[in-house]
N, C-alpha and C positions, 0 to 999 in steps of 0.2 A: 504494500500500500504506500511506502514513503517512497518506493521509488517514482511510483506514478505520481503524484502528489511534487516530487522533485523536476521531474520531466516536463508536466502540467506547467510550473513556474518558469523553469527555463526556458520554455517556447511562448511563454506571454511577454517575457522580458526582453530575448529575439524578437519579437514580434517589435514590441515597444522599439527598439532602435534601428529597425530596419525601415520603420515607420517615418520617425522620428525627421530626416532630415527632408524626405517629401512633405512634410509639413511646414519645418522651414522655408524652404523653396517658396512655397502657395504665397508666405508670406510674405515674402519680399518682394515689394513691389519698386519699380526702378521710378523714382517720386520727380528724376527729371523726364523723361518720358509724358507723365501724366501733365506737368506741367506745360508742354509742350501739346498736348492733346487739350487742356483746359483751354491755351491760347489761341487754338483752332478755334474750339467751340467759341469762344467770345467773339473772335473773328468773324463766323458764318452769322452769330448770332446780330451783328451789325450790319452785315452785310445783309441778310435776310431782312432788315427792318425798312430798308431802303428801296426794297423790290416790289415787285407785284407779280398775280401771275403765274405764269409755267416758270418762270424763274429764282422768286421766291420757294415755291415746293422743292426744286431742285435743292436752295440752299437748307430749308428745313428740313428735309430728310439728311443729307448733311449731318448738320445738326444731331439728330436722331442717333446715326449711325455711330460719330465722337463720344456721344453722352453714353451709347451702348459698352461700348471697348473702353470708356474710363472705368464703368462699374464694374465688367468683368477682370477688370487689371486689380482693380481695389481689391475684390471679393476675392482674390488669389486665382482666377482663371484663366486657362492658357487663353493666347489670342492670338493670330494667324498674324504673321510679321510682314506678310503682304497687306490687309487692311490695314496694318498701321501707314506703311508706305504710302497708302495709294489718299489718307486723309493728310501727311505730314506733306506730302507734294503739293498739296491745297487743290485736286483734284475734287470736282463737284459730283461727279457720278462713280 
């Protein structure tokens, strides 16, 4: 019984630190980046104010899309390094 009872703890423990540093990961978020996606979104968000139109929607979805990929950065989400690309180019669609 102590063996399993010993096994049991050493594979929770393994478990714990193989865990451990993909959880770090999730957390670090790279805070200039976001900063950088912030200054999009205020960007479109002036710019959209200025518009009307099929060109406005353009810049609000925009918009949308920055506001999506900052939260998923926040939340520790992977995100495709092409969308970041294709908003930091200041790319409208």
């Amino acid at each position: 019984m102590k063996t399993k009872a010993l096994i049991l703890v050493l594979a929770i423990a393994l478990n714990v630190f193989a865990v451990a540093p993909m959880w770090a990961q999730q957390q670090n978020v790279d805070q200039n980046l976001v900063a950088q996606l912030e200054k999009r979104l205020a960007d479109s968000d002036t710019k959209a104010k200025g518009l009307t139109g099929g060109p406005k929607s353009l810049w609000l979805l925009r918009q949308a899309k920055i506001e999506k990929i900052i939260d998923r950065l926040k939340a520790g989400e992977s995100v495709d390094p092409k969308e970041i690309d294709v908003l930091l180019k200041g790319q409208v669609n």
